[in-house]
N, C-alpha and C positions, 0 to 999 in steps of 0.2 A: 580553447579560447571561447569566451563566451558570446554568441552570436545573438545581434539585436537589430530582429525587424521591423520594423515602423510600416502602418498598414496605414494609406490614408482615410479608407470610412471600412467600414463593415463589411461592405460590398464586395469589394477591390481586394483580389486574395495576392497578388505579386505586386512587389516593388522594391527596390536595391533595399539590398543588404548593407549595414553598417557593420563594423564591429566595434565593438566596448572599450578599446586601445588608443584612444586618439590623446594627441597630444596635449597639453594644459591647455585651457582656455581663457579670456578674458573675463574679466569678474562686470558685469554689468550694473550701472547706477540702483541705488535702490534697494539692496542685501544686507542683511543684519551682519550686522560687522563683532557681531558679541560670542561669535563661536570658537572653538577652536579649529585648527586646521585640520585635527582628524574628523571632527562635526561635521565642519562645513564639505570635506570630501565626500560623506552619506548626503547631507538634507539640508537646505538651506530655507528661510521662512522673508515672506514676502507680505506688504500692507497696499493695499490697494491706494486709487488715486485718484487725480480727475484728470490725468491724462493715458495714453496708454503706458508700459511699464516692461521692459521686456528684460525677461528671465534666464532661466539655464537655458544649454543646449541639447535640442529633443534628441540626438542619439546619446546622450550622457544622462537626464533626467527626465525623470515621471513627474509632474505638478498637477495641482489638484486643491479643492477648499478645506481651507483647516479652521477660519475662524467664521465665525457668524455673529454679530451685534447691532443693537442701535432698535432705531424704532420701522417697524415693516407694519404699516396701517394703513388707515383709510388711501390710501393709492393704487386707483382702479387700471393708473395707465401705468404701474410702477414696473415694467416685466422688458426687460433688455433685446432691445433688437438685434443686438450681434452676439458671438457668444462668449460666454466671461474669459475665454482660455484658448487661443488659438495658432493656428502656424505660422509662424512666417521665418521665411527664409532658411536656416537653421536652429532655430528658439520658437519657445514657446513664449507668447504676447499675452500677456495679462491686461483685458479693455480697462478703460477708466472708471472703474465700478466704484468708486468711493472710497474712503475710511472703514467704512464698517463690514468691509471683508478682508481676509489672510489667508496665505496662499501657503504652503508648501512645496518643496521640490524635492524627489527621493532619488539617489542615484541607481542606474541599473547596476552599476559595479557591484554593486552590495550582496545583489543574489546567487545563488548558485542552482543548478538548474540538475536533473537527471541525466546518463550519457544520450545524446543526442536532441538537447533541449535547446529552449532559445526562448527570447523577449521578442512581442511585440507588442503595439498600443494602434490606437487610435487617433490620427492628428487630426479629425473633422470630429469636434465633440457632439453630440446627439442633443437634443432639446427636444421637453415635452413641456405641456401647457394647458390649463383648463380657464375658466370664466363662469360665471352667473351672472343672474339676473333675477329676476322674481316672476312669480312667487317660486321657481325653483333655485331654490338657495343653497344646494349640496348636488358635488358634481364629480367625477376622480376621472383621472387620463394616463394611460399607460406610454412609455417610451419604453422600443424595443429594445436590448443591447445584445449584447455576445452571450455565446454560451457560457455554463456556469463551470469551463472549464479557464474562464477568466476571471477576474474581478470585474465589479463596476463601481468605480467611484463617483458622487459628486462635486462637479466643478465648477457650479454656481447657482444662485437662488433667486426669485425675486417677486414680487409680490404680496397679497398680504396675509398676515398672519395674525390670527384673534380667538386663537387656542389650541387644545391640543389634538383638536378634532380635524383641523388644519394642518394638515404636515406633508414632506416629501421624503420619498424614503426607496430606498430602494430595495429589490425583491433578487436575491443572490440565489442561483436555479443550484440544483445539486448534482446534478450531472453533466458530462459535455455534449448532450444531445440538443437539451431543450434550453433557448435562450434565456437571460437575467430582463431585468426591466427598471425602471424605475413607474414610480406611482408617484402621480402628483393628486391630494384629497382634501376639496375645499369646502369648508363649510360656513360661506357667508354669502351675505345677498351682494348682488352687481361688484362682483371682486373679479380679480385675477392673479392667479399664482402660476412660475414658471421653472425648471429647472434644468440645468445645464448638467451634462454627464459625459464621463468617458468611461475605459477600457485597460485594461491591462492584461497582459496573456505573460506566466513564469512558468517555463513546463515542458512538456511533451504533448503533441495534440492527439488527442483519440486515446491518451492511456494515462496522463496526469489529472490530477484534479487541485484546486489551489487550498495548500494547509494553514492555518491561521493558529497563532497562538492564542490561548484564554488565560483564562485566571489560572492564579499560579503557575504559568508560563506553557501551559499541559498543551502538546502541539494537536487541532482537532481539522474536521472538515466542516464545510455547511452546513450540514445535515444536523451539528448539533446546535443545542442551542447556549454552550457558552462560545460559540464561534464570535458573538457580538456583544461590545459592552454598552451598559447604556446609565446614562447621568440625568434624571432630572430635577428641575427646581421650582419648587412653588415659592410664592410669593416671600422677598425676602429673604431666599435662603439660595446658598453656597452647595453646592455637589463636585467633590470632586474624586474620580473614580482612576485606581493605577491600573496602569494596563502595560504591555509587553518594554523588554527593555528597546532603546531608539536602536541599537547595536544589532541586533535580533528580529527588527518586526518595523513593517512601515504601515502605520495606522492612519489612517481615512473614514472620512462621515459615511453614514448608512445611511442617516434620516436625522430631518428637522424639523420639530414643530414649535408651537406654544405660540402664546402672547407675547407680540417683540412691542412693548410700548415706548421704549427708550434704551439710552448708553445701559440703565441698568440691567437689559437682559442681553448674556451674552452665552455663544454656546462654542467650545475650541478643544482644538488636541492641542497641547501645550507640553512642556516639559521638564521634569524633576527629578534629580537623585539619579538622572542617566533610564529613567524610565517614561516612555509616551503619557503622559496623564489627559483624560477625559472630563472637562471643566463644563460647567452648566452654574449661572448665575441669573438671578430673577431680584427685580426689585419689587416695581409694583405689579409687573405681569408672571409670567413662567417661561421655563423652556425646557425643550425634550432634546438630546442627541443622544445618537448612536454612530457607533463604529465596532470595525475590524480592523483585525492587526494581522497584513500579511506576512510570513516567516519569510528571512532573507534567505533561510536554508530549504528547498524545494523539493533537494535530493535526500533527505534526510525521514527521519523515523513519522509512519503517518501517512507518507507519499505512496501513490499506487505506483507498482512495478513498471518500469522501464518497457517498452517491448521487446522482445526476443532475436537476435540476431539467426535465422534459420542453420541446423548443424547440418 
């Protein structure tokens, strides 16, 4: 059976065990009603609000930001005091961030682990945050995450955005010694930019490492560099880049940047032909995104060996 532990921060190495068995759940307000039942069993897609919004339940799913749009400018105090994605009770609560973010939720069911593996996350999401002023107008801030024998996703943004010099992005470590981070890099006068982040651990600890699928489906690790895809749009122009099938692979942002001047610039993992697609639209500004597509198969070809049971 597949075991999944939920870590409440980084710090905090014990706390009960769940397992991955539990009986149906209530479907909560608020869920795209447009999937099928085997869909919506993996991943379900969520729009943000202006109240709060509450989701799957965190021993059943991973959630995290899938869509990015709208206009992110001149707003020096625009950066969220609470964080976009957090616990409560049994579910994950999605704050009332607006319209112009989409949310994702990926089931743990989905994965499969090496013998003696297991799932855990993050339910205190990490936040990092920079600011200017003048005359120094370019400033970049690190958040620290887990090691790189997890994932780190981003699970919210906020802030302004006035190119591509501007961005948030995360830094995926390639061993499980030395932690991941995200990077937040601004480059405008009296701005502030901020970004919300979690965790996710499929594996074995001390001997797994997390395998991602790439182009043409080819299963890699971090170290390479088609482990991430990336869609950008200058002005006017549509990008849209295929990436792993939704059956196969649960794909999440790496990094955000560009000119968010309006509804026209939008940056999302989306869906088509039964494959994750990576979307990047720009009207009169741009945008930049990236992602990775983590394989639900963990135990599979790519995976570092299991450890050894002593003879």
């Amino acid at each position: 059976m597949l075991i999944i532990r939920p870590l409440i921060a980084a710090t905090v190495l014990t706390l009960t065990i769940h397992t991955g068995c539990g009986a149906p759940e209530d479907e909560p307000a608020g869920e795209s009603a447009t999937h099928s039942a085997l869909t919506r069993s993996r991943w379900v897609t969520y729009v943000g609000g202006s109240d709060d919004l509450v989701m799957k339940r965190r021993d059943q799913y991973i959630c995290y930001l899938s869509e990015v749009h709208g206009y992110f400018g001149d707003s020096p105090n625009d950066v969220l005091s609470l964080p976009t994605i957090r616990a409560v009770d049994d579910r994950w609560v999605l704050a009332g961030v607006g319209p112009r973010f989409g949310f994702t939720c990926y089931s743990h069911e989905a994965f499969s682990t090496p013998p003696g593996g297991f799932i855990s996350w993050t339910e205190q999401h990490g936040n990092t945050w920079v600011s200017t002023g003048f005359p120094s107008c370019s400033a970049s801030n690190v958040g620290q995450s887990w090691a790189g024998d997890s994932i780190t996703f981003l699970s919210g943004i906020s802030g302004e955005f006035e190119g591509f010099a501007s961005q948030i992005w995360v830094f995926q470590s390639q061993n499980g010694a030395d932690p991941s981070g995200v990077i937040v890099d601004l480059d405008n006068c009296f701005s502030q930019m901020s970004a919300d982040y979690g965790t996710y651990f499929v594996g074995v600890p001390g001997w797994t490492l997390p395998v991602f699928m790439g182009p043409n489906d080819v299963r890699v690790l971090a170290s390479s560099s088609d482990s991430e895809f990336v869609a950008t749009a200058n002005k006017n122009q549509s990008v849209d880049v295929i990436m792993a099938p939704i059956d196969q692979a649960m794909c999440y942002m790496t990094a955000i940047g560009g000119d968010f001047n309006g509804d026209g610039e939008r940056g999302a993992i989306t869906m088509s032909g039964g494959r994750w697609i990576l979307h990047a639209n720009a009207g009169g500004g741009s945008v930049s995104i990236r992602a990775r597509c983590l394989a639900t198969d963990q135990g599979g070809p790519g995976q570092l060996p299991p450890p050894q049971e002593p003879s």
